[in-house]
C-alpha positions, 0 to 999 in steps of 0.5 A: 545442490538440488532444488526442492520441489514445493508440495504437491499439496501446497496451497498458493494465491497467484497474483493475476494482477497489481497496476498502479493506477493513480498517483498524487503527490504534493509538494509546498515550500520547506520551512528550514527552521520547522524541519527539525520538528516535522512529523511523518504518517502514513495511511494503509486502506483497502477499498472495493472488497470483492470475490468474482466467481469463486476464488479471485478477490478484487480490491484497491489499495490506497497508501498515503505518505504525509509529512506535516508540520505540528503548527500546520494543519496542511501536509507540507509533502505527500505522496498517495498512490492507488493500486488495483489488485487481483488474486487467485485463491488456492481454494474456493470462496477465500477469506477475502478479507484475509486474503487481500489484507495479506497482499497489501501488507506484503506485495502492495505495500512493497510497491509503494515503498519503492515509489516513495524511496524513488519520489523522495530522492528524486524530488530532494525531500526528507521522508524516512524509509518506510517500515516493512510493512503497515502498521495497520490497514483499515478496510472502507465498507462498500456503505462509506464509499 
């Protein structure tokens, strides 16, 4: 069976870059007894939103994956990890905001899961196997930072 050749017309973003850049990942002692009660969250964000020349959009993403325990303020496991990402955009000034929320949910967010599905087995700890993609993903202002 022959392969289809895409549309000469399709417009594609092209990833021009994703380096992970920082990791953190903290580990306390397991309370057996509190085990059966620990909640996990996880946190999605984009941050240094920017379109350099004309069609590539710069940003980081920063995931978090947190287990606590109800009665403890303090993460009992986490692993946090920052990415740093360039895209090329099919066409001039992009919604960058479009554009990079998109990556994130998809790419970047891939790349996390696998880090984590390899930190929890390799570190013993009981995290659950992330969704396919965020729920949400929030997006720092240049002013918060």
């Amino acid at each position: 069976m022959a392969k289809r050749k895409p549309h000469s017309d399709a417009k594609r973003h092209r990833v021009i870059g994703l380096s992970l850049i920082e990791v953190d990942i903290k580990q306390s002692a397991m309370d057996a007894e509190k085990e059966p009660d620990s909640e996990f969250q996880y946190d999605a964000e984009i941050d240094d939103l920017e379109i350099m020349d004309t069609d590539i959009v710069v940003f980081a993403c920063i995931f978090a994956l947190r287990k606590t325990y109800p009665d403890q303020p303090d993460d009992v496991t986490s692993i946090t990890a920052k990415y740093y990402c360039g895209v090329r955009a099919a066409s001039a000034k992009p919604d960058a905001r479009e554009l990079a929320l998109g990556f994130a949910a998809t790419t970047v967010w891939s790349s996390f899961s696998s880090l984590c599905a390899i930190a929890t087995q390799q570190m013993g700890t009981s995290f659950p196997i992330l969704p396919p993609g965020p729920d949400t993903i929030n997006i720092r202002r240049q002013d918060e930072t």
